[in-house]
Structure formats: structure tokens, C-alpha cells
N, C-alpha and C positions, 0 to 999 in steps of 0.2 A: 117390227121392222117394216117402214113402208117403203118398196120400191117402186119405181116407175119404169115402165117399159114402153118407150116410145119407137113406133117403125111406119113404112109409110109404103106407098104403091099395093102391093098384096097382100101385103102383113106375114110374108112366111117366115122370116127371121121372128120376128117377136111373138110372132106364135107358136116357133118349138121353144124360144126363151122361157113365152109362159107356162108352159107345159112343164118343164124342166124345173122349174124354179116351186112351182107346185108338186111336185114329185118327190124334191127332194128336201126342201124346204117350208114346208103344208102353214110351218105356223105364220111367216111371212102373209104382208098383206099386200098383194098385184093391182095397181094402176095401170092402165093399158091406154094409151094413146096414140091413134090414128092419124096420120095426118092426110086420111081421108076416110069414108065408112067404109069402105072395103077391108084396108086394112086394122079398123078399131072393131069390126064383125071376127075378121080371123083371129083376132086374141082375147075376145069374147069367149068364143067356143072353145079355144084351148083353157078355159079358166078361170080367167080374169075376176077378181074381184067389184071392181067397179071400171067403167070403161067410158071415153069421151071420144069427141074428135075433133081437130084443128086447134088452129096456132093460141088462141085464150086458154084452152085445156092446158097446152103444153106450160102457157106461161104462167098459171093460179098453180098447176098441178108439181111444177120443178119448186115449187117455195114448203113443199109439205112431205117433200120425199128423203129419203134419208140414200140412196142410194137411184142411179135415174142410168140405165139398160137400154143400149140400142147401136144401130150400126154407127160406126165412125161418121157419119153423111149427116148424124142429127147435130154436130158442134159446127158445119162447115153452110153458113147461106148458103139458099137458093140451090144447092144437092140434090140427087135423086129426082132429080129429075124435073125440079123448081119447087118442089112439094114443100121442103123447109124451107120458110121463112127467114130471116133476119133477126125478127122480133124473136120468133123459135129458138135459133141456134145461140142468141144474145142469153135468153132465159136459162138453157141450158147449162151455158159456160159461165153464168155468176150465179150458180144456184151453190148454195151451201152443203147440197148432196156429192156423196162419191159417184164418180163416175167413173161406170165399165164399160167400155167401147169396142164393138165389134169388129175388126179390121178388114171389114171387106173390100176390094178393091173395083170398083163399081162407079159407074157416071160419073168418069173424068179423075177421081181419087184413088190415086195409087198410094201405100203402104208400101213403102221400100224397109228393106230387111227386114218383111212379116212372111214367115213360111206360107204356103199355101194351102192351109187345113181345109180339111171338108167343114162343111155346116154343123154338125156332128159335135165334133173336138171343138169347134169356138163354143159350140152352146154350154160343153160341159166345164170349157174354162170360165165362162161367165159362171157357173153355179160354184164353180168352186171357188172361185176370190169369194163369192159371197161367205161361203160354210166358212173360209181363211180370215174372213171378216167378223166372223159372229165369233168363231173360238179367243181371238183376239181380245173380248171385251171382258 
């Protein structure tokens, strides 16, 4: 199973992702992309299998993943703060991979009817659709 977990500004989201996803999931294989080095460093340390950064990573790396991890901000241009791209968020949303989207409500995107979970409970429901993903098969 190769996932991708892409986050951007600090990498705190995709790096308790990684972390989590390695914990509970070891045999999984982690893509970690940055879409800057700061944030493709923080999900380094938490794990990561192999790790890149910026808008070519994101668009080579969404064609070979089977599953592609990150806040809601990675399908929406110019988000977060300008970090994602067009090119980015275009890759993302025709990639053939499932996607699990983190609902944060953050730089201008609001999630209307999404409870307001700690960081905590989103990271554990992303591992869980996954484990809900692999029993499925």
C-alpha cells in the first residue's frame, strides 16, 4: 500500500499523520511531500519513507499512490496560504488514488457540518478509513 501524505507550512498535520500511519500500519509504504522543506523535514522525522518537496513531487508522486493523505487545503488552489499550486491541487483531484481529507478549517476554508475535533481524533480517523480500507480487500 503506497500512500502519500502531502502538507505544507510546518508539516504538523502530516507529521503526526506519519507517525500514526507508521504505528499502526508499519507494513504501508509513506510518501511525504512538502510543499515546502520545512514541512517535507517534519514528516521526514516522524517516519517517512521516502520524502520530496514541491509542486513536481506532488504531481509524479499522485500518479503512483494508491491512497494520497492531507488537509482539505491540498484539493483547493492557491490555499494555505498560496503554498498549493493549481498544478498541485489539479494532480491531486485526477489522480486515481483514494483520497482522505483532513477537515481543517483554516486560510479562508470552512467545513460547514464538520464537528470541531482536536488533531488527535482527525489523525486517528485518517488511520482508520485506511485499516476500513485494507479489511475491505
Amino acid at each position: 500500500m503506497n500512500v502519500l501524505v502531502i502538507d505544507s507550512q510546518g508539516g504538523g498535520i502530516g507529521k503526526e499523520v506519519v507517525k500514526a500511519i507508521k504505528q499502526l500500519l508499519p507494513e504501508a509504504t509513506i510518501t511525504a511531500i512538502g510543499t515546502n522543506g520545512v514541512a517535507t523535514s517534519a514528516m521526514f522525522k516522524a517516519g517517512a519513507d521516502q520524502v520530496a518537496t514541491g509542486e513536481n513531487a506532488v504531481i509524479v508522486c499522485c500518479k503512483k499512490a494508491d491512497y494520497i493523505v492531507g488537509p482539505i487545503g491540498i484539493v483547493i488552489a492557491d490555499s494555505m496560504l498560496g503554498e498549493v499550486t493549481p498544478k498541485m491541487a489539479l494532480a491531486i483531484g485526477q489522480s486515481p488514488a483514494r483520497r482522505i481529507l483532513i477537515p481543517v478549517n483554516h486560510c479562508d476554508n470552512i467545513v460547514v457540518g464538520v464537528p470541531d475535533l482536536t488533531m488527535s481524533k482527525l489523525v486517528n480517523g485518517v488511520v482508520e478509513e485506511l485499516i476500513g480500507d485494507i479489511r475491505e480487500l
